[in-house]
PyMOL Python script that loads the backbone (N, CA, C, O; Angstrom):
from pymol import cmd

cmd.read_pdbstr("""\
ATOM      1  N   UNK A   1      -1.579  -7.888  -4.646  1.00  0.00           N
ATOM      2  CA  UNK A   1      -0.651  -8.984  -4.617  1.00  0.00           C
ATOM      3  C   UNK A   1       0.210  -8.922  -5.868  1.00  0.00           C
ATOM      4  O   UNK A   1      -0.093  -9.017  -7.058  1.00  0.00           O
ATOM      5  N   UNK A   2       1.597  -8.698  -5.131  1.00  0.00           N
ATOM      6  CA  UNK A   2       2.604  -9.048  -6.664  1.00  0.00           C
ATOM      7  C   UNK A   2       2.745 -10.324  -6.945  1.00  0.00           C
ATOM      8  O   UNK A   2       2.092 -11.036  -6.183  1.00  0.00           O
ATOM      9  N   UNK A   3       3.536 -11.065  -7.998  1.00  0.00           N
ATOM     10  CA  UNK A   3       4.094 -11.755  -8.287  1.00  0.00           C
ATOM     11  C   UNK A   3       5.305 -11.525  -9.459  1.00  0.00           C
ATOM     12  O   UNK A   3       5.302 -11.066 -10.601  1.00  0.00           O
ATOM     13  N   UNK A   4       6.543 -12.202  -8.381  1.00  0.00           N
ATOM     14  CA  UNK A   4       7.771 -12.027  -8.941  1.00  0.00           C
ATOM     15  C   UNK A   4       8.403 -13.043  -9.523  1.00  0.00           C
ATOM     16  O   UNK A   4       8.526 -13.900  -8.648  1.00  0.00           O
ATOM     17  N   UNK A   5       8.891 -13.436 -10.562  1.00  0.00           N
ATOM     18  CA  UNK A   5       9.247 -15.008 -11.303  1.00  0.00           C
ATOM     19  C   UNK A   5       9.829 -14.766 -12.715  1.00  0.00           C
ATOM     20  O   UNK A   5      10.442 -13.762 -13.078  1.00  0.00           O
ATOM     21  N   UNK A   6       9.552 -15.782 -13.396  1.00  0.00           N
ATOM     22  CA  UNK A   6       9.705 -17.629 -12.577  1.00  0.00           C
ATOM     23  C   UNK A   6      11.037 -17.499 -12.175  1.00  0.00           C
ATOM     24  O   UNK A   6      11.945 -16.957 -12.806  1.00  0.00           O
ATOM     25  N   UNK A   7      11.110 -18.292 -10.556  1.00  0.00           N
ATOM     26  CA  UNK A   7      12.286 -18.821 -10.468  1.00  0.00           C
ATOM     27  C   UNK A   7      12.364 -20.139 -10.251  1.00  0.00           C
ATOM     28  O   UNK A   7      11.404 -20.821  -9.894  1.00  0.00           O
ATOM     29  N   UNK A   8      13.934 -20.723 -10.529  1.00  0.00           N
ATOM     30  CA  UNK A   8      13.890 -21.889 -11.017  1.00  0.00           C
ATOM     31  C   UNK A   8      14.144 -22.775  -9.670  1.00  0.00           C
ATOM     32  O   UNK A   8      14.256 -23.960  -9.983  1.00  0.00           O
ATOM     33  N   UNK A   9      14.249 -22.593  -8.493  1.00  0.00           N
ATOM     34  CA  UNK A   9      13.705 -23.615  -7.803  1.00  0.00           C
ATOM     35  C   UNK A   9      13.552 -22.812  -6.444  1.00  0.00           C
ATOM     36  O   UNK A   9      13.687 -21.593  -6.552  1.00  0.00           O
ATOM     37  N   UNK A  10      13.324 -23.255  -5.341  1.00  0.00           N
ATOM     38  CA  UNK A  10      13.442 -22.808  -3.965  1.00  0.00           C
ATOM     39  C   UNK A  10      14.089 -22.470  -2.950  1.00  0.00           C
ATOM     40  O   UNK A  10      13.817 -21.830  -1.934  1.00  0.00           O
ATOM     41  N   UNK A  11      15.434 -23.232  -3.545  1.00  0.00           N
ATOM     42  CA  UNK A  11      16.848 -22.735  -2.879  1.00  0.00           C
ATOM     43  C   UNK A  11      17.129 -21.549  -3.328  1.00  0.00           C
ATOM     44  O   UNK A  11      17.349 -20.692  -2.473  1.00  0.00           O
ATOM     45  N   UNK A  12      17.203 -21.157  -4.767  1.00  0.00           N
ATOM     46  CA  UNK A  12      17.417 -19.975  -5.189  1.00  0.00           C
ATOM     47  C   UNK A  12      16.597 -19.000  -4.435  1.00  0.00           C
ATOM     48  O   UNK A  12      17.144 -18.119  -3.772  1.00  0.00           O
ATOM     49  N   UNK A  13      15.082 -19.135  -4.519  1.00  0.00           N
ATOM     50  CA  UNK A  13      13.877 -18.083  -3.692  1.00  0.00           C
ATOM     51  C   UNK A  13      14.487 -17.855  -2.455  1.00  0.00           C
ATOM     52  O   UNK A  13      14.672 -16.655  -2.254  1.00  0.00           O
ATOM     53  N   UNK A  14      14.916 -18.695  -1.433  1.00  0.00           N
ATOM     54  CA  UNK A  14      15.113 -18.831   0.060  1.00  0.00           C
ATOM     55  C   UNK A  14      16.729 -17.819  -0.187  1.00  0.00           C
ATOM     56  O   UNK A  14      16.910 -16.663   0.195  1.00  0.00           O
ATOM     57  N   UNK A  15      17.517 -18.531  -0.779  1.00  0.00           N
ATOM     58  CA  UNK A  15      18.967 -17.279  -0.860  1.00  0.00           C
ATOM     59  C   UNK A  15      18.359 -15.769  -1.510  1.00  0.00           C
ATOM     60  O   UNK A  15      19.022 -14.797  -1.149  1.00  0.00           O
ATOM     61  N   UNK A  16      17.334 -15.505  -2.303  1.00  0.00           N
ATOM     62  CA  UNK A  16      17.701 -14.011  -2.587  1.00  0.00           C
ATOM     63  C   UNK A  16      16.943 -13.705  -2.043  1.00  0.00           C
ATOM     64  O   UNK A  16      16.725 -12.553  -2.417  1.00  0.00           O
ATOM     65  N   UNK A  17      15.700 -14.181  -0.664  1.00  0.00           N
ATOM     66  CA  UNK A  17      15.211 -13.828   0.152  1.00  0.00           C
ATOM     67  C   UNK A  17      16.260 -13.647   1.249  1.00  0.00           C
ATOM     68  O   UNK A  17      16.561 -12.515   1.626  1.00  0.00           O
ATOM     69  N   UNK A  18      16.645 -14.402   1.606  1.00  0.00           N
ATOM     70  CA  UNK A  18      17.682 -14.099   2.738  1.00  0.00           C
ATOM     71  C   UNK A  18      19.150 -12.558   2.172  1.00  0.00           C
ATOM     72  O   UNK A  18      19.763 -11.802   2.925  1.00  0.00           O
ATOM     73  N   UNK A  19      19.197 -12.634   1.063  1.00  0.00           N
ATOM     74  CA  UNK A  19      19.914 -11.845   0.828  1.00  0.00           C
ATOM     75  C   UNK A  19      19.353 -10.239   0.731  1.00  0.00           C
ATOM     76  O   UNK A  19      20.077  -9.292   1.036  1.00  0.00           O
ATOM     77  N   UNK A  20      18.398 -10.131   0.409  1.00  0.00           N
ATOM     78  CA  UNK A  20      17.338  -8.808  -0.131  1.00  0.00           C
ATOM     79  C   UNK A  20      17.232  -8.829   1.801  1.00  0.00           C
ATOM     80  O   UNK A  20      17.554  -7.793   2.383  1.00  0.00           O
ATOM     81  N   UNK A  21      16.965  -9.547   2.285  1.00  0.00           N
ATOM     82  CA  UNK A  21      16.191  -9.376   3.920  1.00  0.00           C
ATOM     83  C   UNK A  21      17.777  -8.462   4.487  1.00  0.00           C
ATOM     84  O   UNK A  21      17.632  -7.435   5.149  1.00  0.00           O
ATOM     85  N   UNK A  22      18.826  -8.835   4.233  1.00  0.00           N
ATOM     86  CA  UNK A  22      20.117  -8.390   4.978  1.00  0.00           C
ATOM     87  C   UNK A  22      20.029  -7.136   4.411  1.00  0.00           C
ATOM     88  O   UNK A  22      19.763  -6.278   5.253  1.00  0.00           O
ATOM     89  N   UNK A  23      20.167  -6.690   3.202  1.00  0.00           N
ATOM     90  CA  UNK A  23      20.126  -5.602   2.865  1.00  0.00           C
ATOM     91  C   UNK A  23      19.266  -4.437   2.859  1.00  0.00           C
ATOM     92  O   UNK A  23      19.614  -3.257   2.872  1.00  0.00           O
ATOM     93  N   UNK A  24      17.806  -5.043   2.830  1.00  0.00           N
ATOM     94  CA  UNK A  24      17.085  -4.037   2.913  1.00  0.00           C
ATOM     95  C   UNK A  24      15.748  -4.704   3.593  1.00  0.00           C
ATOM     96  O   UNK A  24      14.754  -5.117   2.995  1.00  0.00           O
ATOM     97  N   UNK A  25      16.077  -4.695   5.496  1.00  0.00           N
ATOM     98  CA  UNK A  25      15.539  -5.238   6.243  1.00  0.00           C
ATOM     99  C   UNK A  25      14.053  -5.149   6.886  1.00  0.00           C
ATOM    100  O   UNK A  25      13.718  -4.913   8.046  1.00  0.00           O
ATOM    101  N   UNK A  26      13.279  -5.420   5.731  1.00  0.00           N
ATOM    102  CA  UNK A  26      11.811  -5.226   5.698  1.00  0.00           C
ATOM    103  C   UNK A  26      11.106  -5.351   6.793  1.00  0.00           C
ATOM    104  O   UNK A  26      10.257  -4.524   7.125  1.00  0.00           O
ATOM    105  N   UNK A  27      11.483  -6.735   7.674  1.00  0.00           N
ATOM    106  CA  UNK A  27      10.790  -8.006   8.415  1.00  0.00           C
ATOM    107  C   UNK A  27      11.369  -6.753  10.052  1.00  0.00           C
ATOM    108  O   UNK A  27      10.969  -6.878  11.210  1.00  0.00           O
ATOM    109  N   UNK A  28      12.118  -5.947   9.650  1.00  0.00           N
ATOM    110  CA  UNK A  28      12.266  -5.210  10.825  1.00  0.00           C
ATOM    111  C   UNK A  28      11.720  -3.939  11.105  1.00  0.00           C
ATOM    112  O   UNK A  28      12.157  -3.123  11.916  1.00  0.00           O
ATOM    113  N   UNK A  29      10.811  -3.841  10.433  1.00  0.00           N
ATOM    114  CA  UNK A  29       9.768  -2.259  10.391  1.00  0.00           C
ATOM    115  C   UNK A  29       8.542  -2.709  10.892  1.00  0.00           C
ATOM    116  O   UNK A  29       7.578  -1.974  11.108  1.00  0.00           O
ATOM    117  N   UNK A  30       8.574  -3.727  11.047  1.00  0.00           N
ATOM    118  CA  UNK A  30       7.035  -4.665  11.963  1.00  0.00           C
ATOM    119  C   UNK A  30       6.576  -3.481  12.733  1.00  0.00           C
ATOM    120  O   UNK A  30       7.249  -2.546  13.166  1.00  0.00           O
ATOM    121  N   UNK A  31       5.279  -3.703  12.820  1.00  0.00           N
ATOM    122  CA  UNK A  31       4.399  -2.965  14.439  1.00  0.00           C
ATOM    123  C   UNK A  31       4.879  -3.740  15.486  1.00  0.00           C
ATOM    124  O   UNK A  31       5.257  -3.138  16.491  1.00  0.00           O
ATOM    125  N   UNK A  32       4.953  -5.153  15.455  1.00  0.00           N
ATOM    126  CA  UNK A  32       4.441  -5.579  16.742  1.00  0.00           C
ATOM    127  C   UNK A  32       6.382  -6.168  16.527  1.00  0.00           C
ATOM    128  O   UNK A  32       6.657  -6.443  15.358  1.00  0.00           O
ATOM    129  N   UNK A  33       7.468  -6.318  17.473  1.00  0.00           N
ATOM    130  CA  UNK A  33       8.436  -6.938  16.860  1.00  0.00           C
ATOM    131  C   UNK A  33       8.893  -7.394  18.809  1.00  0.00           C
ATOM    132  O   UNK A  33       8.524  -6.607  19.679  1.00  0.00           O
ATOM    133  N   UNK A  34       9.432  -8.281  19.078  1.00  0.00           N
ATOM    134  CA  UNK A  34       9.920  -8.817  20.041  1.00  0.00           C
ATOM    135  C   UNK A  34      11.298  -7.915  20.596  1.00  0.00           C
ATOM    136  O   UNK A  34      11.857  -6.939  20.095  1.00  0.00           O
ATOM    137  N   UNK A  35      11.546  -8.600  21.705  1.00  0.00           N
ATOM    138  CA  UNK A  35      12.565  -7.843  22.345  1.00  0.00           C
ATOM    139  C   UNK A  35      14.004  -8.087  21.289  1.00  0.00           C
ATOM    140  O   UNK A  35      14.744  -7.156  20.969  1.00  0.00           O
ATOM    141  N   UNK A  36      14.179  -9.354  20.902  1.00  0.00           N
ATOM    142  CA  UNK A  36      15.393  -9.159  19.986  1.00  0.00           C
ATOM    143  C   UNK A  36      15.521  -8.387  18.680  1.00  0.00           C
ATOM    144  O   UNK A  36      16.366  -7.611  18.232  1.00  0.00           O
ATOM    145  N   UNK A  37      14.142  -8.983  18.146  1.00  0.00           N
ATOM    146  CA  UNK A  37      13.753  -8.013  17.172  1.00  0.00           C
ATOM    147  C   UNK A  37      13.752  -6.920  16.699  1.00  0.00           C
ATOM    148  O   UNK A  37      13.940  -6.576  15.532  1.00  0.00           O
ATOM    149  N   UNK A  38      13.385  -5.906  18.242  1.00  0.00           N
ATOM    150  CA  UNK A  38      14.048  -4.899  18.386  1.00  0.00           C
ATOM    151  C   UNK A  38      15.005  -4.333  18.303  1.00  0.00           C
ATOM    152  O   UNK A  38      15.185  -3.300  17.657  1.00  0.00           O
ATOM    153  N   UNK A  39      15.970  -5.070  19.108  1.00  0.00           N
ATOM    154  CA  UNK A  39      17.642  -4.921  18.997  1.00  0.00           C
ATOM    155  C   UNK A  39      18.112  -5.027  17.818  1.00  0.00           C
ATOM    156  O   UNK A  39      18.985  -4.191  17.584  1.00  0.00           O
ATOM    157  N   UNK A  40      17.718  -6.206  16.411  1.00  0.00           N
ATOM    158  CA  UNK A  40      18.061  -6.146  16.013  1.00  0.00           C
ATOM    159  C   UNK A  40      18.216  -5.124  14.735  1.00  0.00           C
ATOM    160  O   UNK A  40      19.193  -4.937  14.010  1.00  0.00           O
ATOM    161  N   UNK A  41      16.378  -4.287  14.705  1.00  0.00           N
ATOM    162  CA  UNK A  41      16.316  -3.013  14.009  1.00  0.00           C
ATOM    163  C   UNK A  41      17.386  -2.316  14.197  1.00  0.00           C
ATOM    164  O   UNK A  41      18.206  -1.994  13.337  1.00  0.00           O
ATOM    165  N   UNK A  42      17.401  -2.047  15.435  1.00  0.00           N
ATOM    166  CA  UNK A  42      18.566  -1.388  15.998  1.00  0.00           C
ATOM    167  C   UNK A  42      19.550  -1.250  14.829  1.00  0.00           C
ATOM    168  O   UNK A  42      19.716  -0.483  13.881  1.00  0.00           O
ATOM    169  N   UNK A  43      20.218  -2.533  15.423  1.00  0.00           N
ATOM    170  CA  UNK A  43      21.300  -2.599  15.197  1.00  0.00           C
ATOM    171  C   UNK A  43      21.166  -2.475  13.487  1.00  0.00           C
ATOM    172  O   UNK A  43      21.991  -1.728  12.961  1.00  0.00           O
ATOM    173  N   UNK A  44      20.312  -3.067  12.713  1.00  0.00           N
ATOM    174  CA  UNK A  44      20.012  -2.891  11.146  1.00  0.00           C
ATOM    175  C   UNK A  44      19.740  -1.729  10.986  1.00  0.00           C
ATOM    176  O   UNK A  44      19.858  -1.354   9.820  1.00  0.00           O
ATOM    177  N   UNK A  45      19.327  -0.790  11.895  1.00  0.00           N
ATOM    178  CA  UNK A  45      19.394   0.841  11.358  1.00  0.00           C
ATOM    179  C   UNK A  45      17.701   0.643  10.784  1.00  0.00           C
ATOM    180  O   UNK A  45      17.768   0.680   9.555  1.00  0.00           O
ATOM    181  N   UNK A  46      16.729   0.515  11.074  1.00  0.00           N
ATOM    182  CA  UNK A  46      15.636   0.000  10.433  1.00  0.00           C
ATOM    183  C   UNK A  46      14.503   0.511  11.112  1.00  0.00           C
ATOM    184  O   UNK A  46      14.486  -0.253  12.077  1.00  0.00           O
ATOM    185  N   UNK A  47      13.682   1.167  11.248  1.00  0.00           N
ATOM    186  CA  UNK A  47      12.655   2.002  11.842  1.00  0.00           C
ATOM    187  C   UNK A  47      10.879   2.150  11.021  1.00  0.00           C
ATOM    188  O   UNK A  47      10.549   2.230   9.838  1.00  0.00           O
ATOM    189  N   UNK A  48      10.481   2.142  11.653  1.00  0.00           N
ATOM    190  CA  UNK A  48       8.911   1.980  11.776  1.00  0.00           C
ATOM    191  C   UNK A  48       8.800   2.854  10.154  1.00  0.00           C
ATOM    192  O   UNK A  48       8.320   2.428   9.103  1.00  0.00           O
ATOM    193  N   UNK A  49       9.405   4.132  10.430  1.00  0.00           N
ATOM    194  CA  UNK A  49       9.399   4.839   9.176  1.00  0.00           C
ATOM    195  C   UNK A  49       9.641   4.938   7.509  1.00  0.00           C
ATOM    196  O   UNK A  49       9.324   5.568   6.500  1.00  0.00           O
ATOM    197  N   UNK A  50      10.711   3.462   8.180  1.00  0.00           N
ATOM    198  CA  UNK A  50      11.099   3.468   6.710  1.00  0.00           C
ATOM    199  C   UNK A  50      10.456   2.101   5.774  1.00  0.00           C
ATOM    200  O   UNK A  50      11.117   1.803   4.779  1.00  0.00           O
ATOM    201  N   UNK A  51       9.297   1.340   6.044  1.00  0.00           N
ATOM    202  CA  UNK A  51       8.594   0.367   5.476  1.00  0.00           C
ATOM    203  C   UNK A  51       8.322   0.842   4.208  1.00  0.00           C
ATOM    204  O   UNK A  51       8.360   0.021   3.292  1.00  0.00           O
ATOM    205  N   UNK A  52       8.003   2.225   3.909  1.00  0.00           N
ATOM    206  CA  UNK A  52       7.694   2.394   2.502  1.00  0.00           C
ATOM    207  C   UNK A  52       8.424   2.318   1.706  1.00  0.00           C
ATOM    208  O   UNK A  52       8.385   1.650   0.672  1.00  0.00           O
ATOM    209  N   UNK A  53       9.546   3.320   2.273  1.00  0.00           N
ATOM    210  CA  UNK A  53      10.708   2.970   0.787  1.00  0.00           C
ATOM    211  C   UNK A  53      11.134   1.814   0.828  1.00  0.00           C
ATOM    212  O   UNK A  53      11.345   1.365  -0.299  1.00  0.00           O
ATOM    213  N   UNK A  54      11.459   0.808   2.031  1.00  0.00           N
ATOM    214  CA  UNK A  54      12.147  -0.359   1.776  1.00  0.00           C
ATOM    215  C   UNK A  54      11.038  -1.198   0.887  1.00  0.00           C
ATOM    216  O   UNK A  54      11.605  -1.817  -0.014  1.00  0.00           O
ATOM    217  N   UNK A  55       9.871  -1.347   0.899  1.00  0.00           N
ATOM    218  CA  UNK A  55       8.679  -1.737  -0.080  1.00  0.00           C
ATOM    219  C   UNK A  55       8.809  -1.186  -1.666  1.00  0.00           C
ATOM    220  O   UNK A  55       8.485  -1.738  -2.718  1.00  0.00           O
ATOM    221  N   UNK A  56       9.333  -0.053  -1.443  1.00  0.00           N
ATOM    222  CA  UNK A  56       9.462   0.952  -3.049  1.00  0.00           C
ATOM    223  C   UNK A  56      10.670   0.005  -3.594  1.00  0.00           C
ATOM    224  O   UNK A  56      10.678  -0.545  -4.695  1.00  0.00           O
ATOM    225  N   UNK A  57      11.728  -0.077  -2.567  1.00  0.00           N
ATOM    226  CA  UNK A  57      13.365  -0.210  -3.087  1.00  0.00           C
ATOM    227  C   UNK A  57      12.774  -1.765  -3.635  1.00  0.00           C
ATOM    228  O   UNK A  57      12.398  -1.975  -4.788  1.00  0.00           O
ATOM    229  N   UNK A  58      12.790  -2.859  -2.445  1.00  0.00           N
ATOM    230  CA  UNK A  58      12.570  -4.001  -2.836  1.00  0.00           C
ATOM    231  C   UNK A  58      11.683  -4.313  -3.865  1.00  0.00           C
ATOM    232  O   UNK A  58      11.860  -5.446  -4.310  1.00  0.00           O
ATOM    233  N   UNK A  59      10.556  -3.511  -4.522  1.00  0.00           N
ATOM    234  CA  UNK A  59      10.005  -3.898  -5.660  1.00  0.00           C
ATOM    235  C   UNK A  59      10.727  -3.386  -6.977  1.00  0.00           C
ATOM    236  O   UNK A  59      10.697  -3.908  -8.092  1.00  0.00           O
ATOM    237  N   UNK A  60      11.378  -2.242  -6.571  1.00  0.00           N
ATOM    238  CA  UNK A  60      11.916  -2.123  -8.132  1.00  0.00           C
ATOM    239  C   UNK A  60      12.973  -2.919  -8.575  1.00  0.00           C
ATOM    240  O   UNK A  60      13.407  -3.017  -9.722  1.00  0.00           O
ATOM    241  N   UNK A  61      13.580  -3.827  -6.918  1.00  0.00           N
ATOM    242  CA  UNK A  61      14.827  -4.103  -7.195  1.00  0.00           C
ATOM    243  C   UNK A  61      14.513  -5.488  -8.312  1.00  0.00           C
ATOM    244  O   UNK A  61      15.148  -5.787  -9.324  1.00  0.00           O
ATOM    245  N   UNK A  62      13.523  -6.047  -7.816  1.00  0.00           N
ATOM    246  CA  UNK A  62      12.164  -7.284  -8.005  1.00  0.00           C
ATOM    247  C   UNK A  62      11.948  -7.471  -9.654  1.00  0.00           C
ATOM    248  O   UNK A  62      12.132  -8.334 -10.513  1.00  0.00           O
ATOM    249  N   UNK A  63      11.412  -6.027  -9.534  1.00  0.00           N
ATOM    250  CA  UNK A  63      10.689  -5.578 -11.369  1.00  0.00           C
ATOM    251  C   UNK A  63      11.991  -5.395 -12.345  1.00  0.00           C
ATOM    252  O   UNK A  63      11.934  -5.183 -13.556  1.00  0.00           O
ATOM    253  N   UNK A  64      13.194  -5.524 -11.544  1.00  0.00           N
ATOM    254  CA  UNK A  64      14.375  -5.268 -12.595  1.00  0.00           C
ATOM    255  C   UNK A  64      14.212  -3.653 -13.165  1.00  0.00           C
ATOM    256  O   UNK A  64      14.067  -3.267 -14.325  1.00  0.00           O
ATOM    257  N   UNK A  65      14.264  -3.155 -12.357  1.00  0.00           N
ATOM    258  CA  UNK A  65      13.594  -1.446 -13.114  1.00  0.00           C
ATOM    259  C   UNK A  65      14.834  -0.393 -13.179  1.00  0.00           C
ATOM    260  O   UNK A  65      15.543  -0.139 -12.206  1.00  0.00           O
ATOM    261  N   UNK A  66      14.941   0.001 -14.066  1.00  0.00           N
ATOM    262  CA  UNK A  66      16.003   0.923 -14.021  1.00  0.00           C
ATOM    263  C   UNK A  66      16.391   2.186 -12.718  1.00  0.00           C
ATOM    264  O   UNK A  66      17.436   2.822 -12.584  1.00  0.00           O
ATOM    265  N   UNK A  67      14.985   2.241 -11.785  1.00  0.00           N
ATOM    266  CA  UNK A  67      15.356   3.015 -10.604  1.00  0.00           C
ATOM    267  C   UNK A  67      15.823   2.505  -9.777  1.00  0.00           C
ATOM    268  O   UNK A  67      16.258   3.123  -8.805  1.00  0.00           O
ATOM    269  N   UNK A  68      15.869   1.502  -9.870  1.00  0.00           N
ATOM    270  CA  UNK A  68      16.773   0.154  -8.604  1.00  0.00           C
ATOM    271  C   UNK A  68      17.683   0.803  -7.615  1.00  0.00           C
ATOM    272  O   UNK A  68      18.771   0.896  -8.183  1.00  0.00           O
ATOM    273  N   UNK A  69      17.764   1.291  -6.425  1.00  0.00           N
ATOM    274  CA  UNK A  69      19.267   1.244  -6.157  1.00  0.00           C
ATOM    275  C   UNK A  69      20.479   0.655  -6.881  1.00  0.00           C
ATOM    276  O   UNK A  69      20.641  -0.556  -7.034  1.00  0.00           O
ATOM    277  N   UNK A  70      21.404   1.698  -7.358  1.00  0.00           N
ATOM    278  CA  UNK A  70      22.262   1.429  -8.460  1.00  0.00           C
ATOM    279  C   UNK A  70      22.928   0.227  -7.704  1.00  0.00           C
ATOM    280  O   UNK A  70      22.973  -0.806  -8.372  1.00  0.00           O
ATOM    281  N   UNK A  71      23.583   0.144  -6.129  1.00  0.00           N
ATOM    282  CA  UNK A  71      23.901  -0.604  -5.022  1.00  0.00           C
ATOM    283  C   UNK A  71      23.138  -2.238  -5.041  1.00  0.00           C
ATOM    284  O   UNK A  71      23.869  -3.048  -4.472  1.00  0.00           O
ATOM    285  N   UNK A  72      22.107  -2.727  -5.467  1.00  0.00           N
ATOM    286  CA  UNK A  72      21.750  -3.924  -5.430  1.00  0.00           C
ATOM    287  C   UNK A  72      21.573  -4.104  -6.639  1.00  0.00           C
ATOM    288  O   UNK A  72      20.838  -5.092  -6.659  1.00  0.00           O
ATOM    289  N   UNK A  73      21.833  -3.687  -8.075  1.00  0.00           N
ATOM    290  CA  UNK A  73      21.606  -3.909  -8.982  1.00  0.00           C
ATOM    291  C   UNK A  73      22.894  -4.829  -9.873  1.00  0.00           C
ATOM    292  O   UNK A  73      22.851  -5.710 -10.732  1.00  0.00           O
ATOM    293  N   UNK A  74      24.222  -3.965  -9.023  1.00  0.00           N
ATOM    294  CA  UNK A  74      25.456  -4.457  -9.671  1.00  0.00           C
ATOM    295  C   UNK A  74      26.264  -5.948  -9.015  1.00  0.00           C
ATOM    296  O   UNK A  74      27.293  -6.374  -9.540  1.00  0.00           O
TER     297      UNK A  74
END
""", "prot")
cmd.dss("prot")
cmd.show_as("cartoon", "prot")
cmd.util.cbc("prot")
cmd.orient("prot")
């Protein structure tokens, strides 16, 4: 279990969750994912395969780490 913080309230958490989710669409590499769900991998370009790096990307982006995708950093 990570933990990423402090942030300063919940609106903030809920926007750079929703924002990190558009970009690097975690919630769509599921095993089990519904018929839209599907579509919408699809359409997000998002595949069973790629859970690890999007797990790698989203934590460094997290840890503030200098390997960040240079792309979500700026």
């Amino acid at each position: 279990m990570r933990y990423f913080g402090p942030y300063l309230s919940g609106l903030r958490v809920r926007h750079a969750v929703c924002v990190l989710n558009r970009l690097l669409p975690l919630s769509y590499t599921a095993v089990r994912l519904g018929g839209t769900e599907q579509d919408l991998a699809r359409v997000r370009a998002a595949a069973d395969g790629d859970r690890m790096a999007l797990i790698r990307s989203l934590t460094a982006i997290l840890d503030r780490q200098p390997t960040a995708p240079s792309w979500a950093t700026s």
